[in-house]
ZAMAR-326143 format. One record per residue (C-alpha): z, x, y; residue number from 1. Coordinates in Angstrom, 1 decimal, decimal comma. Each point is the difference from the previous one (the first is absolute). Layout:
<tidren z="Z" x="X" y="Y" seq="NUM"/>
...
This chain:
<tidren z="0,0" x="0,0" y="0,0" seq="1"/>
<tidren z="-0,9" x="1,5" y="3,4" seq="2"/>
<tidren z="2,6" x="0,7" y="2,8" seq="3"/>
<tidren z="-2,3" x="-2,6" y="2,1" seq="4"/>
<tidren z="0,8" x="-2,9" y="-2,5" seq="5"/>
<tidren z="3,5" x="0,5" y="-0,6" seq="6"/>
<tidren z="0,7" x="0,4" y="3,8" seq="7"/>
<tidren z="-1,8" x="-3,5" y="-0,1" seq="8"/>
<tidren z="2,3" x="-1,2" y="-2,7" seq="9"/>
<tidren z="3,0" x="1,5" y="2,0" seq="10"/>
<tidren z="-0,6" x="-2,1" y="3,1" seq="11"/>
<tidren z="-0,5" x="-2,9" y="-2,0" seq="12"/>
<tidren z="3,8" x="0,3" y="-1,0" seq="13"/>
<tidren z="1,3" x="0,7" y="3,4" seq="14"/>
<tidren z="-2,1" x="-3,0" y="1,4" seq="15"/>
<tidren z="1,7" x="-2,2" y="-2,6" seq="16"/>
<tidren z="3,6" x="1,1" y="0,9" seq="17"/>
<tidren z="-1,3" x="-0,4" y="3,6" seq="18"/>
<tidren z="-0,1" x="-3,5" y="-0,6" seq="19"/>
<tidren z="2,6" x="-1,0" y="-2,2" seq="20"/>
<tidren z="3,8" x="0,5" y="-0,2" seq="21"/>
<tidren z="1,0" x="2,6" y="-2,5" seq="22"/>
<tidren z="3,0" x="-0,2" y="-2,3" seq="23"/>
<tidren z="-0,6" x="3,0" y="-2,2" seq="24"/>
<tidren z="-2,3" x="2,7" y="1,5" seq="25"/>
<tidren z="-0,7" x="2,1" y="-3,9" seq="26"/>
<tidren z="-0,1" x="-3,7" y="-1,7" seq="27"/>
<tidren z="-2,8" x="-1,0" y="2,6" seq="28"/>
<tidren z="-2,2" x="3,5" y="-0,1" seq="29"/>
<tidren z="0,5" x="-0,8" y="-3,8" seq="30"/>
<tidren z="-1,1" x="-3,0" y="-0,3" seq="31"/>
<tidren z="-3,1" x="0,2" y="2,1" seq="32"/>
<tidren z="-1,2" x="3,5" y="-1,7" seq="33"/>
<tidren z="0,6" x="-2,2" y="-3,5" seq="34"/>
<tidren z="-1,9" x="-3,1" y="2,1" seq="35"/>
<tidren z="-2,4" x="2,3" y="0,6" seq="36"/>
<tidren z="-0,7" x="1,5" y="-2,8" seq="37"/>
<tidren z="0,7" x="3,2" y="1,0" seq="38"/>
<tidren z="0,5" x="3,3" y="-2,6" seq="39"/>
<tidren z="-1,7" x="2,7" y="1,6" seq="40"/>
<tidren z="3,1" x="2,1" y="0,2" seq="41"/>
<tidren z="-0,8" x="1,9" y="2,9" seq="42"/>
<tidren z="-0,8" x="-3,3" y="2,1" seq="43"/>
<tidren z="4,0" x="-1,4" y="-1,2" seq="44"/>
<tidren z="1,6" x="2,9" y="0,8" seq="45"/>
<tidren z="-2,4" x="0,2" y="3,5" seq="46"/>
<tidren z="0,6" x="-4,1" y="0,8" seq="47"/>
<tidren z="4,3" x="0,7" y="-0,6" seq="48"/>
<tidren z="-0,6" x="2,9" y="2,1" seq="49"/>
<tidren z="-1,7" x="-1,1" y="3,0" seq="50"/>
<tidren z="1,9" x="-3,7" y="0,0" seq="51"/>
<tidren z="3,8" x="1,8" y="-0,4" seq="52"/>
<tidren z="-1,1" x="2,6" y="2,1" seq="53"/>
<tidren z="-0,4" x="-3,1" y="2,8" seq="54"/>
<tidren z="3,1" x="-1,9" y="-0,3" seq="55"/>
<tidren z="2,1" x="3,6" y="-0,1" seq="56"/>
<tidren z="-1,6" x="0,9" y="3,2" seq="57"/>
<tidren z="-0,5" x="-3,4" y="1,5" seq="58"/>
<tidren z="1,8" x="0,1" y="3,4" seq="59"/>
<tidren z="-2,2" x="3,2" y="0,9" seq="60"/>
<tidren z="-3,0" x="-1,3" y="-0,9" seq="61"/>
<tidren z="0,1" x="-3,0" y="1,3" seq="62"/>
<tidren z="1,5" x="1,5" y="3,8" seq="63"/>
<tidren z="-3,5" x="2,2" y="-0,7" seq="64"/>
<tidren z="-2,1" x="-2,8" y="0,1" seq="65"/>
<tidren z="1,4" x="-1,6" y="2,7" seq="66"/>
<tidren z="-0,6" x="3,1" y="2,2" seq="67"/>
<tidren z="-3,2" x="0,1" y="-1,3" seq="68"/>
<tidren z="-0,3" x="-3,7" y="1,9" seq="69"/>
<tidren z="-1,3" x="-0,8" y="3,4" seq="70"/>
<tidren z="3,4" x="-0,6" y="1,9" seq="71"/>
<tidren z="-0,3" x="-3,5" y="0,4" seq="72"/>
<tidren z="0,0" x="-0,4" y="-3,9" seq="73"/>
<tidren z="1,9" x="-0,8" y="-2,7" seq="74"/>
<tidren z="0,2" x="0,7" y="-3,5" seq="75"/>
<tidren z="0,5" x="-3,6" y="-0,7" seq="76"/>
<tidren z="-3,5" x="-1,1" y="1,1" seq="77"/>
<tidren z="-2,1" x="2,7" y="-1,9" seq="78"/>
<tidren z="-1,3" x="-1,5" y="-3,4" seq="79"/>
<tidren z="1,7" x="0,1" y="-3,4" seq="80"/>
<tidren z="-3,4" x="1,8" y="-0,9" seq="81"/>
<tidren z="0,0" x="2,2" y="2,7" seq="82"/>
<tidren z="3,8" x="0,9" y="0,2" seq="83"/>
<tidren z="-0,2" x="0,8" y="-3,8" seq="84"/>
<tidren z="-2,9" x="2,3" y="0,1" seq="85"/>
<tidren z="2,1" x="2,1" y="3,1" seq="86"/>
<tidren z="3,2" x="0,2" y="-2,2" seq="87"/>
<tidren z="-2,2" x="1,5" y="-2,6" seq="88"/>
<tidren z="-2,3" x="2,4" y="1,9" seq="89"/>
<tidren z="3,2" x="1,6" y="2,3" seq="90"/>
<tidren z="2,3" x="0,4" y="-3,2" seq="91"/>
<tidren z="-3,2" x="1,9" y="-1,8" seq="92"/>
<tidren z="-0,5" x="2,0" y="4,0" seq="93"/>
<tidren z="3,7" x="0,4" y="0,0" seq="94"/>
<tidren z="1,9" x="0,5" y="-3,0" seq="95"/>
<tidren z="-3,2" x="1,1" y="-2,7" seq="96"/>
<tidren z="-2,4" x="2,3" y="1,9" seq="97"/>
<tidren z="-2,9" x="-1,7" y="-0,5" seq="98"/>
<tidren z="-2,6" x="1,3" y="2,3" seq="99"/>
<tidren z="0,0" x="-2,7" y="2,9" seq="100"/>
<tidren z="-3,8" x="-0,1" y="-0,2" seq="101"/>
<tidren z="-0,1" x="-1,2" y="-3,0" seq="102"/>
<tidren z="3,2" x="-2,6" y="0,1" seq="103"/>
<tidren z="-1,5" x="-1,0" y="3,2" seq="104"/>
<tidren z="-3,7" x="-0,5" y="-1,5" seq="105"/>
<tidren z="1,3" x="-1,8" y="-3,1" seq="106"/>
<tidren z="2,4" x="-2,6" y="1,6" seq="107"/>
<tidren z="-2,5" x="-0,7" y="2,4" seq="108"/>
<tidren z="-2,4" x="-1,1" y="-2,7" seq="109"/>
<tidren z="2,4" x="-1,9" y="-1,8" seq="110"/>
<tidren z="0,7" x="-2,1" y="4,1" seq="111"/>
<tidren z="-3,8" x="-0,2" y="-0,6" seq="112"/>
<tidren z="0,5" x="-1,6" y="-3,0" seq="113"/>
<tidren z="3,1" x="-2,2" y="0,3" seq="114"/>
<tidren z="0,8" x="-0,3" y="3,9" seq="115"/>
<tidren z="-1,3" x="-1,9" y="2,7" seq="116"/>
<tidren z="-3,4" x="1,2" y="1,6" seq="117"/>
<tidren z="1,7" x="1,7" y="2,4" seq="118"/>
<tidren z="2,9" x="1,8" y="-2,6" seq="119"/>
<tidren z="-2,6" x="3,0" y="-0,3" seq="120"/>
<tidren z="0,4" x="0,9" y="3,7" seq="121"/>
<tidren z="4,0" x="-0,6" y="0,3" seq="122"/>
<tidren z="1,0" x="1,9" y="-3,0" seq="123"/>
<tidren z="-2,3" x="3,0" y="1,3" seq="124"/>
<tidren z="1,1" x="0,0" y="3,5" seq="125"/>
<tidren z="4,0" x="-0,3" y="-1,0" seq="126"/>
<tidren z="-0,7" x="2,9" y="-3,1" seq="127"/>
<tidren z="-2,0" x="2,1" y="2,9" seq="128"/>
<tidren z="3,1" x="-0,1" y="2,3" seq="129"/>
<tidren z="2,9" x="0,4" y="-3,1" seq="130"/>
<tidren z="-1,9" x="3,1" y="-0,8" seq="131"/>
<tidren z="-0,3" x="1,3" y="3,4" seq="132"/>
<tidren z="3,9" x="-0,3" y="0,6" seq="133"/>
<tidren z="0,7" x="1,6" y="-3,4" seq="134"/>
């Protein structure tokens, strides 16, 4: 499985615990990488990675994407969609040293895919100015 598809498969998680309450944080990544049919072993231990990785460093990561905002913005009205796609692309920036070209270049496809018609442009603008201030 490439990195591409699994990042994919990552975001899919953190979009659904965007949008529902969570009891159990290991029950839910369990159940949706059995939901999902999911045994690439590399992908598992990626997906636990990436969406523990997120909760343990919430508070920074979500104070990063708000000064990554226009001033008069909130973090409350960005989309589910796009708000999950920042969480993931600034913990890979941050805390897993992927290249930001390439974080940046994959999560914008994937706002192609599954955001708005203008998610492309937002997530690139507020990746271009987390990397700047890093």
């Amino acid at each position: 499985m490439r990195r591409s598809e699994i990042r994919e498969l990552a975001f899919k998680l953190i979009y659904s615990l965007e949008i529902q309450k969570i009891d159990n944080l290991d029950e839910q990544i369990d159940l949706y990488i059995e939901n999902s049919e999911i045994t690439d072993k590399e992908a598992i231990e990626y997906i636990k990675d990436c969406i523990k990785g997120i909760e343990k460093n919430k508070e920074t990561i979500l104070q990063t994407i708000q000064n990554s905002l226009m001033q008069e913005w909130k973090i409350e009205r960005i989309s589910k969609i796009n708000l999950s796609l920042l969480k993931l692309a600034i913990y890979e920036i941050k805390y897993k040293d992927i290249p930001y070209k390439v974080e940046i270049n994959e999560v914008v496809e994937l706002a192609k895919t599954y955001g708005e018609d203008t998610s492309s442009k937002f997530i690139n603008g507020a990746l271009a100015k987390v990397v700047k201030e890093l």
